[in-house]
C-alpha positions in Angstrom: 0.0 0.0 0.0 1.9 3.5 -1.1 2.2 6.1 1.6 -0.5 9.1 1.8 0.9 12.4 0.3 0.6 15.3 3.0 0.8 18.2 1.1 1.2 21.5 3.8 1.2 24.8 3.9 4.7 26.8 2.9 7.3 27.1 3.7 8.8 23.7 2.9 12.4 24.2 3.7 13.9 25.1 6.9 17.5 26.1 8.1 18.9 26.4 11.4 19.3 29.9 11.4 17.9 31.4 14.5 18.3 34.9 16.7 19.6 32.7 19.7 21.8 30.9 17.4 23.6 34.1 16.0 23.6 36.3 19.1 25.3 33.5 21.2 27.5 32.7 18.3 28.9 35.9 18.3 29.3 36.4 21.8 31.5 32.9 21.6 33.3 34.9 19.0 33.9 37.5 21.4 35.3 34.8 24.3 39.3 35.5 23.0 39.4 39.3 22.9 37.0 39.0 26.3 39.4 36.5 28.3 42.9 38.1 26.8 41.1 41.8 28.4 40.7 39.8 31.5 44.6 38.8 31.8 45.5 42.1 30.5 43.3 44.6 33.1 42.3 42.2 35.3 40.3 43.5 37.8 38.5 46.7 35.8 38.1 44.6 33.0 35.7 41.9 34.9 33.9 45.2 37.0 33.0 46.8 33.8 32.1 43.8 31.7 30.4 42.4 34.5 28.3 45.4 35.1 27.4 46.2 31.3 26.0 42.8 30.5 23.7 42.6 33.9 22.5 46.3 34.0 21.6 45.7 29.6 20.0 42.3 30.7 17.9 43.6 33.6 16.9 47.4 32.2 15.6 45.1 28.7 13.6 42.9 31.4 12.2 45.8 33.3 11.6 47.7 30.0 9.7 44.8 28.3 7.7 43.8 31.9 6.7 47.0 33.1 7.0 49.9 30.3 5.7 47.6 27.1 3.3 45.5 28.9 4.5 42.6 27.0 4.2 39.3 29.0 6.8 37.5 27.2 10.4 38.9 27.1 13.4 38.7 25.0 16.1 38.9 27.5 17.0 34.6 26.7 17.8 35.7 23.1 21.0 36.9 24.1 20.7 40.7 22.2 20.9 42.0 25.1 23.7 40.3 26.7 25.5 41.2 23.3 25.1 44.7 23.8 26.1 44.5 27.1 29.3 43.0 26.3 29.6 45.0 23.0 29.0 48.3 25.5 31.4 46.4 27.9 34.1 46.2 25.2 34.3 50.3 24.6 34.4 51.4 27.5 37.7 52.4 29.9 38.9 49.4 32.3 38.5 52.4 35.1 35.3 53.6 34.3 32.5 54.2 37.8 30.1 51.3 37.9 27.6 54.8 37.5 28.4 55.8 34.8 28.2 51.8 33.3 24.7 51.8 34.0 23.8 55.2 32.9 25.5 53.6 29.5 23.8 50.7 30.1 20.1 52.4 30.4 20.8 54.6 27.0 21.7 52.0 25.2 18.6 49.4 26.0 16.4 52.6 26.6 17.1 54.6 24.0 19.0 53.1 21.4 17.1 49.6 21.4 14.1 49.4 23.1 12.3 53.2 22.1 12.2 51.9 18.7 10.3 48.7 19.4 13.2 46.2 20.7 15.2 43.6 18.6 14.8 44.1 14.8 13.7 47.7 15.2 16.3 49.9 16.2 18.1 51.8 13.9 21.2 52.4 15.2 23.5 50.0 17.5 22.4 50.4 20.7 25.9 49.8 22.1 27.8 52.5 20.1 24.5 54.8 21.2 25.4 53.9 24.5 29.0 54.7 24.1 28.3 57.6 22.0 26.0 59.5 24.9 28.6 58.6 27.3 31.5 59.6 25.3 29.5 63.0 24.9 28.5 63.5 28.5 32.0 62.6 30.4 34.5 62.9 27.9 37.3 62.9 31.0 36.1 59.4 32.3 35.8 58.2 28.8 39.1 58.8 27.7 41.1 58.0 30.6 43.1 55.3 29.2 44.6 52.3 32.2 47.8 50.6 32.0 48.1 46.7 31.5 49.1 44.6 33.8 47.6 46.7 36.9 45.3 43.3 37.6 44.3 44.3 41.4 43.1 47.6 40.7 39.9 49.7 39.4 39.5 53.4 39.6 42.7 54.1 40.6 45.1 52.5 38.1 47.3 54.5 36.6 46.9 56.2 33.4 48.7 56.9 29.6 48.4 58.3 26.3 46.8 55.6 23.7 48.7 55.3 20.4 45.1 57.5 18.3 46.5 60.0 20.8 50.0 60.0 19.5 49.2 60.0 15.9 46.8 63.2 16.9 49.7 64.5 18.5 51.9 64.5 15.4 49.4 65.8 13.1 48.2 68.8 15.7 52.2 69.2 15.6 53.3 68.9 12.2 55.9 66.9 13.4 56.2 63.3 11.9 58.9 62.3 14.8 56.2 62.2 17.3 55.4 58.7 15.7 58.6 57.3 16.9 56.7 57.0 19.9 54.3 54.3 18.5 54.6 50.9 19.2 55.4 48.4 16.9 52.8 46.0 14.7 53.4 43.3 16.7 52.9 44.6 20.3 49.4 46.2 18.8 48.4 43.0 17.3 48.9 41.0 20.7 48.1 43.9 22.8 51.7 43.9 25.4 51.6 47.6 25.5 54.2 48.5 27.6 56.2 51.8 28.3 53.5 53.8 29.9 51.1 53.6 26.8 47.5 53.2 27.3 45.9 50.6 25.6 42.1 52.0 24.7 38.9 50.2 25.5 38.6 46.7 27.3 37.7 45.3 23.6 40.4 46.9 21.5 43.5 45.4 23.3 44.2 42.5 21.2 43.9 42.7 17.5 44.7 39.2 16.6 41.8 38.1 19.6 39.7 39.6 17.6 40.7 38.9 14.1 40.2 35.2 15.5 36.6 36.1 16.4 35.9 37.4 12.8 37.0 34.6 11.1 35.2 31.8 13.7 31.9 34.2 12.3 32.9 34.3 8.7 33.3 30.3 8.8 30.1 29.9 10.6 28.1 32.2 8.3 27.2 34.4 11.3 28.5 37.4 8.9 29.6 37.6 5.8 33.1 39.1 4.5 31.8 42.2 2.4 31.7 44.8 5.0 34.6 44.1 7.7 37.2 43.7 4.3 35.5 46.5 3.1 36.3 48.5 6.0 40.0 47.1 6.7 40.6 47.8 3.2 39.2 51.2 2.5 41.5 52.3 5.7 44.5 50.9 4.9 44.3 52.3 1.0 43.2 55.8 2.1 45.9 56.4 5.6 48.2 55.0 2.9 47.7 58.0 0.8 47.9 60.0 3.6 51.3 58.6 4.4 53.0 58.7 1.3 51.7 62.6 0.9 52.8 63.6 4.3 54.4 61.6 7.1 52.8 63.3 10.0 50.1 61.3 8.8 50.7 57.4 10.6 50.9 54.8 8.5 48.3 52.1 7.3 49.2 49.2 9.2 49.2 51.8 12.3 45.9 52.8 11.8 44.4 49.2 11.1 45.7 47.8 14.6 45.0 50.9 16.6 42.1 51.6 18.3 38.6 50.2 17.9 39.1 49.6 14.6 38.8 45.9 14.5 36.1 45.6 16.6 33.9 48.2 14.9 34.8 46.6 11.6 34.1 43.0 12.3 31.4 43.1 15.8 29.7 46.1 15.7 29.5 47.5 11.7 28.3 43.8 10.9 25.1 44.2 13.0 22.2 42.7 10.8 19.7 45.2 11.9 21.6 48.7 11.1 23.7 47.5 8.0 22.6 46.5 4.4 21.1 43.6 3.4 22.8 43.1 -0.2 26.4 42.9 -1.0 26.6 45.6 -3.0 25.7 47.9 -0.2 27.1 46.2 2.3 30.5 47.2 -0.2 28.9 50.9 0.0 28.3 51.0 3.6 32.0 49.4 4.3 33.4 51.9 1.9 32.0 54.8 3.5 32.2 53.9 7.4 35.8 53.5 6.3 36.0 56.7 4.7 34.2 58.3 7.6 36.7 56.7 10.4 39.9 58.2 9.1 38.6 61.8 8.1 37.4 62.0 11.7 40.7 60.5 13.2 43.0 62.9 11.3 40.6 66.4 11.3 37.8 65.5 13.9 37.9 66.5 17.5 38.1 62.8 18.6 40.9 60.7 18.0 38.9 57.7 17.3 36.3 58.3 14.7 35.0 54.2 14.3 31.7 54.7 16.4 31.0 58.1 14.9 31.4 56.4 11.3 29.0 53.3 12.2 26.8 55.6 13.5 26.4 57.9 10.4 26.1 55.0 8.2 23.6 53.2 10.2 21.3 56.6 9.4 22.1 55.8 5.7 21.3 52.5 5.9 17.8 52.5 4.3 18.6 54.7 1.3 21.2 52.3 0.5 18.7 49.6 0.7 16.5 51.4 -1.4 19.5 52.1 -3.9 20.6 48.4 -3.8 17.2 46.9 -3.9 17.2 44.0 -5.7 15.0 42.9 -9.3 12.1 41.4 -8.6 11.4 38.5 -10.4 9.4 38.9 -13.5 9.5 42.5 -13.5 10.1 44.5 -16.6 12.2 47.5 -16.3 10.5 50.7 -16.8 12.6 52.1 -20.0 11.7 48.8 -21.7 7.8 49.3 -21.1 5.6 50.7 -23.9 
């Protein structure tokens, strides 16, 4: 007797691709840069971190329950642990637990949760948070720890990054200043040593977090398009810069310095605020790259990466509308009678 054909409703096909699945993948992604932070600062490094993730999980909780009415909350999805970690990850190892959860409340508040929660929001909520903070205590925010201090918070002692170097030289005019940068390889592992400052908890390590990127590239968490888009648009345009005038750092500099990396390959990538085609992914790459070293060299900050995502994540839907795919079937309008 043949078996009875069940013919159901569409659709037919179904992948393993999830929210959960990609939020917690990238958070795996972000274990290296996150555990080599923890050797490096110690101490700050687990306060901040610690405090980011549970003051985004709880005010998304709170938001959801009480604000929204909504029985059912997303706080198991692991977005908001993400941001918390992301938040975590650019901010000082020094930084008043305050001032965390001010961050913490602008970025769930404001920059996720005003806009409907998860699949709304416009801009990262993480670099919103970071933004509003940057903006509101630039002092705390750019008071820079040195490694190795692993029993101490808000008192650790403090140093000039290398963004604030190559600022130095150009404010100058005087290219010697960059004989003060360490070399490629102590910014790709992060050993800053002679009284430099080394950034953000999430910046420390570039090769931590090249590792990340390509554990999400082989996973298909992300795609390629807008992280080499990014990491290439830099390193051709600083080059420029370079070869026409030396007070102008060079490309490799720029790549490994500052929250580069982690914009390029964590933060820019974000499915919500970026573009869904290739092509302006390519765009959007292009442009946040563009963005990041016009505001290094000439802007008032000496780390232009957040601004940049930012101002693309506004352009986002024109470039969706520019890159919108052919529909099938459809005749284009000069060939219509």
């Amino acid at each position: 007797m043949a078996n009875k054909l069940v013919v159901s409703l569409s659709p037919h096909a179904h992948g393993t691709d999830s929210v959960e699945r990609n939020m917690y993948g990238v958070i795996l992604a972000l274990l290296p840069a996150l555990i080599v932070s923890f050797c490096y600062f110690g101490l700050g490094s687990a306060v901040v971190c610690l405090t980011s993730v549970a003051a985004c999980v709880f005010f998304e909780w709170a938001i959801t329950r009480f604000i929204l009415k909504r029985e059912k909350t997303t706080v198991l999805d692991g977005s908001a642990i993400l941001t918390g970690l992301l938040l975590g990850f650019n901010l000082p190892s020094n930084l008043p637990i305050w001032i965390i959860l001010i961050g913490a409340l602008v970025a769930i508040g404001v920059g996720k949760m005003t806009f409907g929660g998860l699949g709304n929001n416009p801009f990262n909520p993480a670099l919103v948070g970071r933004a509003f903070l940057l903006v509101s205590f630039p002092a705390q925010m750019t008071s820079w720890p040195l490694i190795g201090q692993l029993g101490t918070y808000t008192d650790a002692n403090t140093g000039a990054t290398p963004l604030a170097i190559m600022k130095e030289a150009i404010k100058s005019g005087d290219a010697s200043v960059l004989d003060k940068l360490p070399d490629a390889t102590t910014m790709l592992l992060g050993n800053y040593s002679n009284g430099f400052g080394a950034g953000t908890i999430g910046e420390i390590c570039g090769l931590a977090l090249i590792l990340g990127g390509c554990y999400l590239i082989w996973k298909k968490i992300i795609t390629w398009h807008i992280p080499v888009s990014i990491l290439l648009t830099v390193f051709v345009f600083s080059g420029c810069l370079h070869l026409a005038n030396p007070i102008y750092a060079n490309p490799i500099a720029e790549l490994l310095s500052g929250g580069l990396l982690l914009g390029a390959i964590f933060m820019a990538t974000d499915y919500v605020t970026s573009p869904m085609t290739h092509k302006g992914q390519l765009i959007y790459g292009v442009s946040i790259g563009l963005l990041t070293i016009v505001i290094r060299n000439w802007g008032a900050y000496p780390e232009g990466m957040s601004f940049a995502i930012l101002i693309m994540n506004a352009f986002t839907p024109l470039i969706n509308n520019y890159c919108k795919p052919k529909r099938f079937g459809e005749v284009p309008a000069k060939t219509k009678k």
